[in-house]
N, C-alpha and C positions, 0 to 999 in steps of 0.2 A: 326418612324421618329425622335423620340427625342424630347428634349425641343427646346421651339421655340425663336428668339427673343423677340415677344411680349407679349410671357410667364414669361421670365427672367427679363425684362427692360431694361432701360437704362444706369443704375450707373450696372449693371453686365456685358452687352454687354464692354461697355468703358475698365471696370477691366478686362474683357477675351483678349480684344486687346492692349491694354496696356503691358499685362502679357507677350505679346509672341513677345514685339518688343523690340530690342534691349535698353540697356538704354542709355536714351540722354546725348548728349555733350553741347547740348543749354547752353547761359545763362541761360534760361528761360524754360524748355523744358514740357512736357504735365502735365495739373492737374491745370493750373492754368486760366483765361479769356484767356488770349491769351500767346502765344509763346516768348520769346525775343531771334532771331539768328543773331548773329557777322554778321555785314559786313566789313572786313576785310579794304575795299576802300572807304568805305561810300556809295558805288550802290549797287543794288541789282536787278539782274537779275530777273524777274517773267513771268511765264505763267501756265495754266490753257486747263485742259481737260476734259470733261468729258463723260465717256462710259454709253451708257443708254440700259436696256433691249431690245431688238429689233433691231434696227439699228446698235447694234455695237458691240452687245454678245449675245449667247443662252445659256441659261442656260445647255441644254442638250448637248452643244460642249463641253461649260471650265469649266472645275472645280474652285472651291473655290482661291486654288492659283494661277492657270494660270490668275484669273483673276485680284487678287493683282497684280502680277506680273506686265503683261499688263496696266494696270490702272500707277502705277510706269516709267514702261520703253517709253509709250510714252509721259511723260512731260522731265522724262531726258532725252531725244532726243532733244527737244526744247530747254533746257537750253543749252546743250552739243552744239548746232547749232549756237549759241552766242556766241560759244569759252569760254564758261560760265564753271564753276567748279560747279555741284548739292553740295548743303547744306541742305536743309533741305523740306521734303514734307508736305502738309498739306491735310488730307482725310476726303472729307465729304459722308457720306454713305447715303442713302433711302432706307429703306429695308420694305418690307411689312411685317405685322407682322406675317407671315406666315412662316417666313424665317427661318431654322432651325439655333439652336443658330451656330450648331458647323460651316455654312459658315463661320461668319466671325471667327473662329479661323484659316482655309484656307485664307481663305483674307490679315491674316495681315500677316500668314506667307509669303503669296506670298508677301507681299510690302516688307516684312524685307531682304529677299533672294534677291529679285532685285534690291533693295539700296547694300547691303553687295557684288554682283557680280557686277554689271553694275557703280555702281557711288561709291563705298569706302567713307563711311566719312558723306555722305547724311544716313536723317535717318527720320521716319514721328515724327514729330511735333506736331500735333495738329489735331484738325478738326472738325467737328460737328455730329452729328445723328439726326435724323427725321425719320417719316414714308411715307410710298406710296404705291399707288397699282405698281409701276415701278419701280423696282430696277435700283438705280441711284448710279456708281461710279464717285465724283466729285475729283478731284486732283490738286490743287495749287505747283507749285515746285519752288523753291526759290535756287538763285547760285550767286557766287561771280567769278569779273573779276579779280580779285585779280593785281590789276592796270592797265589792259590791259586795251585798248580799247576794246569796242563790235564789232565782227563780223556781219555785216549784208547784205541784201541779195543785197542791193543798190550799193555796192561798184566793183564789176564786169567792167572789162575793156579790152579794145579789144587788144588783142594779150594774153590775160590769158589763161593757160592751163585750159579744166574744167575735175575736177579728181572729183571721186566715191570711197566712204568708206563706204565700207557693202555690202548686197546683194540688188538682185531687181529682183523683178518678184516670189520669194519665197514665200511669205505669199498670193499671188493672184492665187497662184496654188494650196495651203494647201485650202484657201479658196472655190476653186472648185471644190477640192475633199470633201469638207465637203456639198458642195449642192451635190452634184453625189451620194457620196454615203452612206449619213450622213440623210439625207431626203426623211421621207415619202411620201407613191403616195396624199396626200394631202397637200403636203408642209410643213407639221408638221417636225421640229427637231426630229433627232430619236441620244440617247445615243452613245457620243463616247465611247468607254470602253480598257479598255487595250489591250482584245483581239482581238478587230478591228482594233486597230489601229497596232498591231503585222502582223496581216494577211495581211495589204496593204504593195507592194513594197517597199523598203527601203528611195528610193528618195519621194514618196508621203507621209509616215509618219511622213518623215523631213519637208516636208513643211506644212505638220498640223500642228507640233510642231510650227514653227517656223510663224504660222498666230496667235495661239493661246497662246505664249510668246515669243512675239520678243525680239531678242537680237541686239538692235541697240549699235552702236561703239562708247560708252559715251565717254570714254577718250578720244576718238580721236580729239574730240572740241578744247580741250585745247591746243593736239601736235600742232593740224593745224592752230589756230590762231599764236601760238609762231613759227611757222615754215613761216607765213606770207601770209594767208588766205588772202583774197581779199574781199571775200564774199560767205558765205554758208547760208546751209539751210536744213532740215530734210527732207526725200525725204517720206513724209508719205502718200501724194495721185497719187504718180503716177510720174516717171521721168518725161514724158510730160511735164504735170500739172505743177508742182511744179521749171520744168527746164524754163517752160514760165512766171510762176512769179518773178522768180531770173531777168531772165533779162529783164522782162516789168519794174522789180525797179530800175535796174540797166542803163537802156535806151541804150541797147546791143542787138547783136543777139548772141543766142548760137549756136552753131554747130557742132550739135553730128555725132559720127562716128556708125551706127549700127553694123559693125564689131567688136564693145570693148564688144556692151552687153551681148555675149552669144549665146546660140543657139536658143531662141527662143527670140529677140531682140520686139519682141510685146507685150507680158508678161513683158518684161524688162520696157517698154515703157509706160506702161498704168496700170501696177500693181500698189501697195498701201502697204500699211501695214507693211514695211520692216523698215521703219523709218534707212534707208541708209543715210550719211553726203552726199551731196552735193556740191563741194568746186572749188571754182577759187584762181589762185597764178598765178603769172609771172612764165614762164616758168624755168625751173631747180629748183624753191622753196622747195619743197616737194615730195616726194617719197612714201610718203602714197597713201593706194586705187591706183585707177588704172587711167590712162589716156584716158576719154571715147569723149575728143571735143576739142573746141576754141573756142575761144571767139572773136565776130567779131563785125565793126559797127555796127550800128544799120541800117537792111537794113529792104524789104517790111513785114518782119514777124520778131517774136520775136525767132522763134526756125525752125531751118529746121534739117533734117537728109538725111544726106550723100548728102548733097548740093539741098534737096527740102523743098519745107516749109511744116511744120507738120501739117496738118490742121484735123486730125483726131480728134474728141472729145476723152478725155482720162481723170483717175482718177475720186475719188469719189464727189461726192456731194451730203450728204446728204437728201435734199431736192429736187433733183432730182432722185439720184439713188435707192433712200429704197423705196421697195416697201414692202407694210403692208404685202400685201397677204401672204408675204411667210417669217412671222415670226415676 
């Protein structure tokens, strides 16, 4: 097994991840109380995730960088949803001390590869360490509008086209194939490994991949605020879900076409994890993503597809959908 974290410390932990992240461009960048990162406009974009053992990762799916990675690519989602430009992350870890050291040297590679492909220029910061019996990845991301206005999900108005940047329904399929056929007859997580994941079909390997390091359309934020965004939003629990909160903010009805989503338009519908843009404009505005609705008054529901109201429960919730049993 190796040396452990709670073997090593804390001033060694910090020095191994430090080591393998890129060096900062901060005023202020790691080593000292806190961080000092340029706001270019004097705002600063913030939100905050975090993935906890059990409800939101097995150890026995993602490895060490998938799960940087992941922990990374869904706050720049968030930011990028804001038409926001990612600057800079802040990672606070919980590791039990059982944790072999060389995780976090996977860890911080995953954060550094997903800052350097997904947001350019963003880079971690700072962050804290502690211990737990529950490996806790906490992540703060910090972005500049660089004088725009923020996109927000309020803004949405009726005659808006509503367009889609990224996928949907990918990461809820990867996700299925990892209960099918990732899981013991006790529910017990059973090792993804290279050569499992070789032997499943080419389209279910992609969408393991793609549950266990999504690649949400960072830059896109900022094309589609400068192209004349209305209002978006990160599509992370589910088109439904998240197309019913746009426009309960918005006091709009959406109106999806189930023809735009594909072939299994339910999947499209109620999956999660794809952390796909979400985006309304006046029609002709943009070209980006695909044209999957409209945007109508606000009639008896917030969302129908292909002219009925959606009343399907969909997407996750936490607190309703984890169930202990199985993991």
């Amino acid at each position: 097994m190796g040396e452990t974290v709670g073997a090593i410390g804390e001033g060694e932990i910090l020095r191994r991840i430090l080591a393998r992240l890129p060096r900062s461009a901060a005023p202020v960048g790691p080593g000292d109380d806190a961080a000092v990162i340029a706001a270019p406009d004097g705002r600063v974009v913030a939100t905050t995730d975090t993935l906890v053992h059990g409800p939101d990762f097995r150890l026995a799916w993602s490895s060490p960088f998938e799960l940087g990675w992941k922990a990374a690519a869904v706050n720049l989602a968030d930011v990028a949803a804001m038409g926001a430009r990612p600057t800079a992350l802040l990672v606070a870890l919980a590791l039990p001390d059982a944790t072999p050291a060389a995780f976090v040297d996977g860890l911080a590679d995953g954060l550094a590869a997903a800052c350097a492909e997904l947001a350019p220029g963003c880079a971690v910061e700072g962050g804290d360490l502690t211990v737990s019996d529950t490996l806790t990845i906490a992540v703060t991301a910090l972005g500049s509008l660089d004088g725009r206005d923020p996109v927000r999900r309020s803004g949405a108005r009726p005659g808006d086209e509503v367009r889609l940047i990224g996928d949907l329904g990918v990461a809820a399929r990867g996700l299925a194939v990892l209960f099918d056929r990732f899981t013991g007859p006790t529910g017990e997580p059973l090792p993804v490994t290279a050569a499992a994941l070789e032997a499943l079909p080419p389209h279910e390997a992609h969408a393991v991949a793609r549950q266990l390091a999504p690649c949400p359309p960072i830059t896109a934020g900022v094309t589609a605020a400068m192209a004349g965004a209305t209002a978006m939003m990160d599509v992370s629990d589910g088109l439904a879900l998240d197309a019913t909160r746009l426009a309960q903010a918005s006091g709009v009805t959406v109106e999806l076409d189930s023809t735009t989503l594909g072939a299994d338009a339910t999947a499209a519908l109620t999956g999660g994890e794809d952390h796909a843009l979400l985006v309304t404009a006046r029609p002709g505005a943009m070209s980006l993503g695909r044209r999957i609705g409209v945007v109508g008054e606000r009639g008896a529901a917030p969302l129908t597809v292909d002219g009925v109201e959606y009343g399907r429960r969909g997407g996750w919730d936490p607190y309703r959908d984890w169930d202990a049993g199985r993991g």
